[in-house]
N, C-alpha and C positions, 0 to 999 in steps of 0.2 A: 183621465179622458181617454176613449177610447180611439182607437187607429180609425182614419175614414180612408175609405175608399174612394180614386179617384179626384184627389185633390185639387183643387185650385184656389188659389189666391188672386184677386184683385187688388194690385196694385196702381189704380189710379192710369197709368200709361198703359199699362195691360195687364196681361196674367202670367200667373207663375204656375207653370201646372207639374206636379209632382211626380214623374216617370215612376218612384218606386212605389207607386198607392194603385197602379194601375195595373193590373193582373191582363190586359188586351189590351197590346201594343195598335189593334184596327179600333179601339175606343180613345186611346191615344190623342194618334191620328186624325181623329172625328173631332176631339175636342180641340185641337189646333186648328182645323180648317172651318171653325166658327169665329175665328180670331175677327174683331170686330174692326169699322173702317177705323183708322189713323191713331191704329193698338199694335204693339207691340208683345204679341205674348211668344213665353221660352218653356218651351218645355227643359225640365232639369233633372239633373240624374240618371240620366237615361246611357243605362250600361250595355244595350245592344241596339244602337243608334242605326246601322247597316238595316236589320228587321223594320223598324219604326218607317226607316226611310222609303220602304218598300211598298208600304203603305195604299201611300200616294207620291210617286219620286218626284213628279214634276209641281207639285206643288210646297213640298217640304225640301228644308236644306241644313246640313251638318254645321253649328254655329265655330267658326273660329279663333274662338276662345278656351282658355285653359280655367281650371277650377280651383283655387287656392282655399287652403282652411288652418284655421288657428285655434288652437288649443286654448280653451278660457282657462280649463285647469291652473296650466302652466303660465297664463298669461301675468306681467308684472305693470302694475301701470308707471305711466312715466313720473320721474321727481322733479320732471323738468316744470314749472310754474311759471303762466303767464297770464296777465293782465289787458292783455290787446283786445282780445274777443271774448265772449262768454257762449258755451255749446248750453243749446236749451231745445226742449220739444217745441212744434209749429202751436202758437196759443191765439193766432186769429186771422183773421181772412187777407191782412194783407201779404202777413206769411207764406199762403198758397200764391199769389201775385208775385211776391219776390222769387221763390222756388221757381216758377213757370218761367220768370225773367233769366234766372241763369241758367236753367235746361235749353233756353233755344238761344242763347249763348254761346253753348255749346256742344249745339248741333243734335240734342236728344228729343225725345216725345216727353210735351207737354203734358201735363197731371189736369183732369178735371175739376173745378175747384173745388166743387160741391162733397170730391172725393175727401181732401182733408174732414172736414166735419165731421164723416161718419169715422175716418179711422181713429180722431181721439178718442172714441169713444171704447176702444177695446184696445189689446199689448196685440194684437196679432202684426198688424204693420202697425210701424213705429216713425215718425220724422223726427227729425232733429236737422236745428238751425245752427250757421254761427253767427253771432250778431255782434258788430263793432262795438267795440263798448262804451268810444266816444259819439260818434255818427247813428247808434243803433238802426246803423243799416247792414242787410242778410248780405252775407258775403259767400256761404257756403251752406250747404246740404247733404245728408245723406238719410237712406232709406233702409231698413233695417226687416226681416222676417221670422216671427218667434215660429218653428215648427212647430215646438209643442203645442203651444196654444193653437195654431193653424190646423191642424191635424193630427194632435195625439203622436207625433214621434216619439220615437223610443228611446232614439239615443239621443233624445232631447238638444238638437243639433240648431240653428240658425244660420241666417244667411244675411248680407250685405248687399244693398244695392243702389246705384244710381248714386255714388260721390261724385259733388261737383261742385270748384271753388269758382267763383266769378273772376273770370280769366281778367278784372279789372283789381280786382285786390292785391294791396301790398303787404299786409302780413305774413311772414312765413309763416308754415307750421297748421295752414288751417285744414287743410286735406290730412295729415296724421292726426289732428286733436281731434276731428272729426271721428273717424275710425275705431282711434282710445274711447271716446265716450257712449260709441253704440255698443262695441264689444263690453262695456262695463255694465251696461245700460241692460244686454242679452245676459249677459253672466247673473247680473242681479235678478230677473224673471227665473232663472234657473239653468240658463241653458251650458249645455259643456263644450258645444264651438261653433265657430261660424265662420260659413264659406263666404266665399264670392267670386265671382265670374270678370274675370280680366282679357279684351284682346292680345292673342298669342303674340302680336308689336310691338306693346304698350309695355316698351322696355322703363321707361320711367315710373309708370305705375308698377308696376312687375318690383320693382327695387324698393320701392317703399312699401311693397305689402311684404317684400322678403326680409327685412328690416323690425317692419314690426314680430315676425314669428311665423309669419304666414307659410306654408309648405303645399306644394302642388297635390293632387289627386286626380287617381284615372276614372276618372265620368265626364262625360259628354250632355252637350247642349243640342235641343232641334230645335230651328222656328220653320214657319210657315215664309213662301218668299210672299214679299211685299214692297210698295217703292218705297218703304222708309229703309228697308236694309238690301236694297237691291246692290248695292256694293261690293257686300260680303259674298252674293253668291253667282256677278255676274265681272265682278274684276274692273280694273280703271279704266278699262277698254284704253288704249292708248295713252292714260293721261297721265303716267309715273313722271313725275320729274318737276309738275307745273305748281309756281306757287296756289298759296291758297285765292288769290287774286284774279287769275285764270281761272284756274279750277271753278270757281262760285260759276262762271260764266257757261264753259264748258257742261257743267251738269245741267243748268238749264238748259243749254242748248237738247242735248239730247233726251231730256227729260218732253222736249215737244218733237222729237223724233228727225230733229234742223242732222245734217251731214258735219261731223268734226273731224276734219285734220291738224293734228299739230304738228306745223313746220320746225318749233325749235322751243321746245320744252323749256331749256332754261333761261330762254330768254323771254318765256310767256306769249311766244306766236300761236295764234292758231288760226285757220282757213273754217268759216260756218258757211253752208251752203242749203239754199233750202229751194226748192223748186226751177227757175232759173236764174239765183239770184244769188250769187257768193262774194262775199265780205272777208277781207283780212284782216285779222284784229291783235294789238299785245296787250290784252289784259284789258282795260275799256277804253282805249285808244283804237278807233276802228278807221277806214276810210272815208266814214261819212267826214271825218273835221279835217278841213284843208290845211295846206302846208302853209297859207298865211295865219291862220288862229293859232296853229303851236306855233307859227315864232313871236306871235303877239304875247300867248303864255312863256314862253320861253324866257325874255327879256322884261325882267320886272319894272323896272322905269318906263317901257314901251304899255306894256300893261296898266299900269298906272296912269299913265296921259290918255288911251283909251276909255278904262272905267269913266273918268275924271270927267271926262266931256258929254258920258252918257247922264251924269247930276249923281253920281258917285259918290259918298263922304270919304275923302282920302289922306292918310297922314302927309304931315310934308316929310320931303325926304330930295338931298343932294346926293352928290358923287364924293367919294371919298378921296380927293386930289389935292385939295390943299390943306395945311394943316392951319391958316386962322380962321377960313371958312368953316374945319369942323370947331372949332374950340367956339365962334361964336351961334353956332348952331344945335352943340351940349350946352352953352348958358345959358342961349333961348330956353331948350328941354327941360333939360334934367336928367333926364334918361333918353338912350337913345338904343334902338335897336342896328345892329351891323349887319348884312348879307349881302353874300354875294350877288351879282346885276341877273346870271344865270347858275341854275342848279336845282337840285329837289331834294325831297325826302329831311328837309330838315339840315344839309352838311353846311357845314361853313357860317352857321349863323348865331349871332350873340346878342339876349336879351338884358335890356335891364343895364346898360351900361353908364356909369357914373362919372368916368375919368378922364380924361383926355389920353393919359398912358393906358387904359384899360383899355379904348376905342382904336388906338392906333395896334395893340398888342392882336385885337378882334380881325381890324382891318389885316393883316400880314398872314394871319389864321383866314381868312375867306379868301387871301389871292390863289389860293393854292386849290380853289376850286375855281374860278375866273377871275382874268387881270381887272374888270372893273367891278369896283365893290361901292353899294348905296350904304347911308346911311341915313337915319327913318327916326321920326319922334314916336316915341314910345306912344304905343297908344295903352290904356290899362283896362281891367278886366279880364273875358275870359276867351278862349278861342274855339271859336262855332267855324265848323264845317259843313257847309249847305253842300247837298248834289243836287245838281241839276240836268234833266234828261229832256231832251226835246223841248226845253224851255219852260218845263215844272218841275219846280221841286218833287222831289222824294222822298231824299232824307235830312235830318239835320242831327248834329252831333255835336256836344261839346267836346272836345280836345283838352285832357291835363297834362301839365310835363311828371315826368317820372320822379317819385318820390320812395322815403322809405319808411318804416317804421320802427324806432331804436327799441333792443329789447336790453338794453344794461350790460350782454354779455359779449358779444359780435361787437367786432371794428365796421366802423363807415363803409369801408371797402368791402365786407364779407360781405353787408347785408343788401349791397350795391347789386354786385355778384348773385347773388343769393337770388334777387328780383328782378334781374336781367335773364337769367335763368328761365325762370315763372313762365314772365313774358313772352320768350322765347317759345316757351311749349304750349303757350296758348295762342300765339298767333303761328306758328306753323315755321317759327325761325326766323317770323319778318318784325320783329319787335325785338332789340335787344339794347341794354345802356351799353355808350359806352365811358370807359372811365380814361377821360382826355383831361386837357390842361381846361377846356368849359366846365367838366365836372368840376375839378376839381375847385373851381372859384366860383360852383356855385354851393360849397359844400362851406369853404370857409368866410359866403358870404351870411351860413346861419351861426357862424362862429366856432367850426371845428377842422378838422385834418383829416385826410380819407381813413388815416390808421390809428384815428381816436374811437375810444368805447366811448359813447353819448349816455346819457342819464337816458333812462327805459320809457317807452311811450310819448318820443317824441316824432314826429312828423317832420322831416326833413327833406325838400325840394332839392333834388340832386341834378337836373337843367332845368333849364328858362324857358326852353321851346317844348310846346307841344307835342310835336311830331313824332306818330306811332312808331316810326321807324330808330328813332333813338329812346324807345322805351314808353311814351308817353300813353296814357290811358284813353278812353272814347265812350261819352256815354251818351247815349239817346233822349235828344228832347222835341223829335219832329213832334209830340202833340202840344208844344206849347209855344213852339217858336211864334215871334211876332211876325204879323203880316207885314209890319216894314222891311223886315231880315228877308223874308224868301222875297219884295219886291227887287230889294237892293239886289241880290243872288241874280235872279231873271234878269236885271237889267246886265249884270255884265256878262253872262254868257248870251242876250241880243248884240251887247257891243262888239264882242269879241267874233261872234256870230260863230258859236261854237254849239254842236248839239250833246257833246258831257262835258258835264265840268266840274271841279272840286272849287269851290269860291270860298276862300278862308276870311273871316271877318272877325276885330275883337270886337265884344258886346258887355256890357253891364253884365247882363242877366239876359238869355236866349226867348224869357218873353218881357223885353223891354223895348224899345226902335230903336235907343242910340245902338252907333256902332260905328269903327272905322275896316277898312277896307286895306287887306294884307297885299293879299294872294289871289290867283285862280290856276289851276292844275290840271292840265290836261289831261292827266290819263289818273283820276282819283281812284285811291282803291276800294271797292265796292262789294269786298268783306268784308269791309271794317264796319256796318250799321246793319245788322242784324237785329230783329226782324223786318226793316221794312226792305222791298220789296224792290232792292238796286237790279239786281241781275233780272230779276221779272221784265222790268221796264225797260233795261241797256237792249235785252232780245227782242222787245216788242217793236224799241224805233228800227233795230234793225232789219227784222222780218215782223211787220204790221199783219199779214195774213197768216199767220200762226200763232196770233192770241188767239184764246178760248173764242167761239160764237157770240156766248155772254158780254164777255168784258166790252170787246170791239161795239155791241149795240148799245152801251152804256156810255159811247165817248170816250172810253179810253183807248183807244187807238188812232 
């Protein structure tokens, strides 16, 4: 195949345009500043970045990323063998759906879907899936570029792009098996290496592509600025330190040009100000909700006799003060949930309890977060999280507790470890297990020891509670939730007469009505339901005159 001149690649999210095919650096340029709306294109290889940039300066920008490449030559694949996931090419359209699901996930530019169809049809881009092998559901993705076949390279070289595991997945390993099978997958078309483009931060990825073989090289990246990577070339403006909680809220704000101050980063303050209207907020806890609705949230048995009277479905639930009151109130049950009267984030709380010594063991583990601790009939099923804004639903989400999956070689504990990890770097630090004395009696309630090796491909619930903050997972079902769930939701944030609220309900199944009535949360985190549209809406109740023209003539405002 002969060399072309002027390269580019479409890539479904953008283009890949090829610095070294382009003899004028001002044709370059030209081709970057066609970059199309809500595209992503990089120019690559570009070894006199300073010239290019010169271009057009205020429109182009030096990408802060480093460029790694791997020797297929020398490459060894792994002997390591497993059966959890199988890596395969995209082979139908729900595959494009799934891929698009975990790019805004985590936080990339969507692929047109129409785009996959045409790339099976040639090696030049390449997709590859991983897909559970029990659940055959897409857990992970990557995207691959054969130069030769793209344009006649010489040194018959390829490139890696766009890995991304569904920051809800428990399998280790799916981000490097990924990796092994594109580079095998390149090697086999003919190619003899393949780069890829990592942020100069991205110490974690940085270590597993160094790991596999991977070795830096000096070439540079230029994009075009754009508000998708306005970040990279305009800085956090103030916002170093804020969880991702904040932050979600934060970028909207000045994404509609609202004024941000943050008072106190690690505690998720920050002051938005727009015209003459200025609101203090910690994360979506604003001024609008008075100090009688958090202490209504505040105090679960208080919250409960609330909902309760609004026509509520609520479990019954006493005080954990006498010891024949609880023992006849586990015989009523069966199971009984423990938590403390006040507390968040999931501490102090134990599902699933059987025992009269296990419930008293739960209760002494919750005083240590408040002296008065409820105890609750189990209700069963699953845990739905409704947000609610100005008294609509927005989003709803299932809630899993934290699990693992055995691979026959790892102790309970590694792979604990291992997935607490994960979490951690997909939620930004605010998701991690911990391995307490609840772990551990929920480890031996599937019949093992934290520092037993389990028979491979088993599925092991490592807590009872949901809760993103001790690990637990979130996934998205506002299009199917039943219209009884978001009525139930509205009615307790009218009771409570709160304008956010996290309203935790267990359900059957998210489009079924039953359901009982946990929780509500005042300050819900509103990262955690991506894509729909939390922080949109948290800005809009709060500055109404700074939605779109559009939207506001549509009644939503």
């Amino acid at each position: 195949m002969a060399h072309t001149t002027d390269a580019i690649v479409d890539c479904g999210w953008g283009r890949l345009l090829f610095a070294q095919t382009f003899a004028d650096p001002k044709a370059l340029a030209e081709a970057l500043r066609e970059e199309g709306p809500e595209a992503r294109d990089i120019a690559v290889y570009v070894d006199d970045p300073h010239v290019l940039l010169a271009q057009a300066p205020l429109e182009l920008f030096l990408d802060p990323s480093h460029m790694f490449r791997l020797d297929l030559t020398a490459y060894e694949p792994s002997k390591r063998g497993q059966r959890a996931f199988v890596v395969r090419r995209v082979e139908q359209p729900r595959d494009a759906e799934e891929i698009n699901r975990i790019y805004s996930a985590r936080h990339m530019v969507t692929v047109r879907p129409d785009f996959f169809d045409r790339a099976r049809e040639d090696d030049v881009v390449i997709h590859l899936v991983a897909e559970d092998a029990r659940t055959h559901a897409v857990i992970g993705t990557v995207t691959g570029v054969d130069h030769g076949r793209a344009f006649g390279c010489a040194e018959k070289g390829s490139s890696l792009w766009c890995l991304a595991v569904d920051p809800q997945a428990s399998h280790p390993g799916v981000g490097e098996t990924l990796v092994r099978r594109l580079a095998e997958t390149l090697r086999d078309q003919g190619a003899l290496w393949m780069d890829l483009s990592v942020m100069h931060d991205n110490t974690q990825a940085i270590g597993l592509y160094e790991k596999l073989g991977f070795a830096r090289i000096p070439t540079f990246s230029v994009k075009r600025k754009n508000s998708i990577n306005e970040r990279l070339f305009i800085g956090d403006q103030g916002a170093e330190g804020l969880n991702p909680y904040a932050k979600l809220i934060v970028d909207e704000a000045r994404r509609r040009g609202i004024g941000v101050d943050v008072t106190d980063a690690e505690g998720g303050f920050f002051r938005l100000t727009h015209g003459g209207r200025s609101i203090l907020c910690r994360e979506s806890l604003s001024e609008l909700t008075t100090g009688v609705a958090m202490s209504i949230c505040d105090d679960k048995a208080v919250t409960r006799r609330a909902v309760s009277r609004a026509g509520v479905a609520v479990p019954e639930q006493i005080e954990a003060d006498d010891r024949d009151k609880i023992e006849t109130f586990l015989a009523r049950h069966g199971a009984v949930v423990v938590k403390p009267a006040r507390g968040e984030q999931g501490r102090g709380i134990a599902v699933g309890l059987q025992t009269i010594d296990d419930v008293e063991a739960a209760v002494e583990r919750a005083k240590a977060f408040c002296d008065r601790v409820l105890i609750e009939q189990m209700a069963e099923g699953e845990d739905l999280r409704l947000i609610v804004i100005d008294f609509k639903l927005v989003a709803a989400a299932v809630r899993r507790p934290a699990q693992i999956t055995t691979d026959g070689r790892s102790t309970i504990r590694a792979l604990i470890e291992a997935q607490s990890r994960r979490r951690s770097a997909a939620t930004g630090g605010e998701s991690q297990i911990p391995i307490d004395s609840e772990t551990e009696r929920c480890v031996k309630a599937a019949g093992f020891a934290l520092d037993d090796i389990a028979p491979p491909n088993q599925t092991i619930a490592v807590r009872k509670t949901a809760n993103l903050h001790t690990g637990g997972t979130i996934h998205d079902v506002t299009g199917v939730v039943h219209s009884a769930l978001v009525e139930a939701a509205v009615k307790v944030a009218r009771a409570i007469d709160i304008p956010v609220v996290g309203v935790d309900l267990m359900v059957r199944a998210p489009h079924e009505p039953t359901y009982a009535f946990i929780e509500a949360n005042e300050r819900p985190g509103l990262a955690n339901h991506e894509p729909q549209p939390t922080a949109e809406r948290f800005v809009d109740l709060l500055f109404p005159l700074s939605m779109p023209a559009g939207v506001r003539r549509m009644g939503l405002g």
